[in-house]
DRENMARSE-371045 format. One line per field, with one value per residue (C-alpha): residue number from 1; residue in one letter; y, x negated, z negated. Coordinates in nm, 2 decimals, always signed. Each point is the difference from the previous one (the first is absolute). Layout:
REM residues N
nr: (NUM ...)
rest: (A ...)
yy: (Y ...)
xx: (X ...)
zz: (Z ...)
END
This chain:
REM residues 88
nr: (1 2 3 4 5 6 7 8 9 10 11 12 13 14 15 16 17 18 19 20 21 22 23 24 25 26 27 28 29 30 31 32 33 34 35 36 37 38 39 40 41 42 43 44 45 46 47 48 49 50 51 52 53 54 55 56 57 58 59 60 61 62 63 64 65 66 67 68 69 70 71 72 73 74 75 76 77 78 79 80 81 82 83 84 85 86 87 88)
rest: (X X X X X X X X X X X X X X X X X X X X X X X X X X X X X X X X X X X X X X X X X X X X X X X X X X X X X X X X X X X X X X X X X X X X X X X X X X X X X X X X X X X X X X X X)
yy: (+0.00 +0.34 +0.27 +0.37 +0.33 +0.32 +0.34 +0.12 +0.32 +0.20 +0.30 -0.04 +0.01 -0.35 -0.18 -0.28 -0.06 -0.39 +0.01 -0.37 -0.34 -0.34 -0.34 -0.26 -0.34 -0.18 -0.39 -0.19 +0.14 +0.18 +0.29 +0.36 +0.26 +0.31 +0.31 +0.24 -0.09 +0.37 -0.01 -0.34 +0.08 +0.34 -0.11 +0.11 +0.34 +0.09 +0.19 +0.27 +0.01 +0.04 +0.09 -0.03 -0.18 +0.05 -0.09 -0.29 -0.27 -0.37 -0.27 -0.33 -0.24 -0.43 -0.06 -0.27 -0.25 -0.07 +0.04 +0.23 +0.23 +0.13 +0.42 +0.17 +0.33 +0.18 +0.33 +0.21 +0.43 +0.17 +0.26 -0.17 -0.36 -0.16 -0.29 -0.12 -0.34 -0.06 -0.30 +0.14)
xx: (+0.00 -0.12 +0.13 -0.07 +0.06 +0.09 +0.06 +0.34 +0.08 +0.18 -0.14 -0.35 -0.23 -0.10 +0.36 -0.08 -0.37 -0.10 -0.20 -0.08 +0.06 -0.06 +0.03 +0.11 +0.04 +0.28 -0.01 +0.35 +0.30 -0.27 +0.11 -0.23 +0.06 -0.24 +0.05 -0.12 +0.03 -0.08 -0.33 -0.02 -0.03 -0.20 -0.24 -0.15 -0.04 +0.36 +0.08 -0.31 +0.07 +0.39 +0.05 +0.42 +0.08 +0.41 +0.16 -0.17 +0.14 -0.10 -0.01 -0.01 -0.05 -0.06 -0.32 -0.18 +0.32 +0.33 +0.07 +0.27 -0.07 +0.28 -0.12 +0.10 -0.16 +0.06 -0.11 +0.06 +0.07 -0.28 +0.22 +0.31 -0.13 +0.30 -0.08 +0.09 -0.03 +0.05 +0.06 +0.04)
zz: (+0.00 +0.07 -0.22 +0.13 -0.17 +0.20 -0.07 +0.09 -0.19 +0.32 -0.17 +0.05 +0.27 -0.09 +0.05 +0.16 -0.10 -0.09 -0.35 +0.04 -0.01 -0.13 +0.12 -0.29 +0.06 -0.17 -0.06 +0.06 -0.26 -0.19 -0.23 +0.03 -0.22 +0.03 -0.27 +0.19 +0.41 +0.15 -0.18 +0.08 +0.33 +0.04 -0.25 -0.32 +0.11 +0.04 -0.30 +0.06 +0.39 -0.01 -0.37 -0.02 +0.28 +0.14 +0.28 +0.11 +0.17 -0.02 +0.34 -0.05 +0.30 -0.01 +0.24 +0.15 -0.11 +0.03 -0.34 -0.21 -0.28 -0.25 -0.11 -0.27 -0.17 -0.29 -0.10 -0.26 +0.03 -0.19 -0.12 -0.09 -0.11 +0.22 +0.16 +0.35 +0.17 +0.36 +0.20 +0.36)
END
């Protein structure tokens, strides 16, 4: 599976912009959790290079298989503490 992070506040200048991506390879029915996935994928240097990151959006695509993936994220408003989970 690749998973790839874009920018895509229609506000800026850099809507649109990849930040990066990561392959992962899942075994057969195996369960991945990862805390923090943006990071994940732009690295360790993701907090000094893009500080309070917003309005990114997250692409996930199954390669080099036939194989299905279920996705869901969760992520939580800095400002309000609310929770959301999506499954789309």
């Amino acid at each position: 599976m690749r998973v790839s992070v874009y920018y895509s506040d229609p506000q800026s200048l850099a809507a649109g912009a990849k930040l990066g991506s990561k392959e992962i390879t899942l075994e057969p029915n195996q369960f991945l959790s990862e805390s923090n996935l943006v990071q994940a994928v732009i690295g360790p240097d993701r907090q000094t290079k893009f500080r309070d990151l917003t309005g990114v959006q997250v692409q996930f695509d199954v390669i080099g298989s036939t194989g299905a993936v279920l996705v869901y994220t969760s992520s939580v408003d800095n400002g309000t503490g609310d929770s959301i989970l999506r499954t789309e």
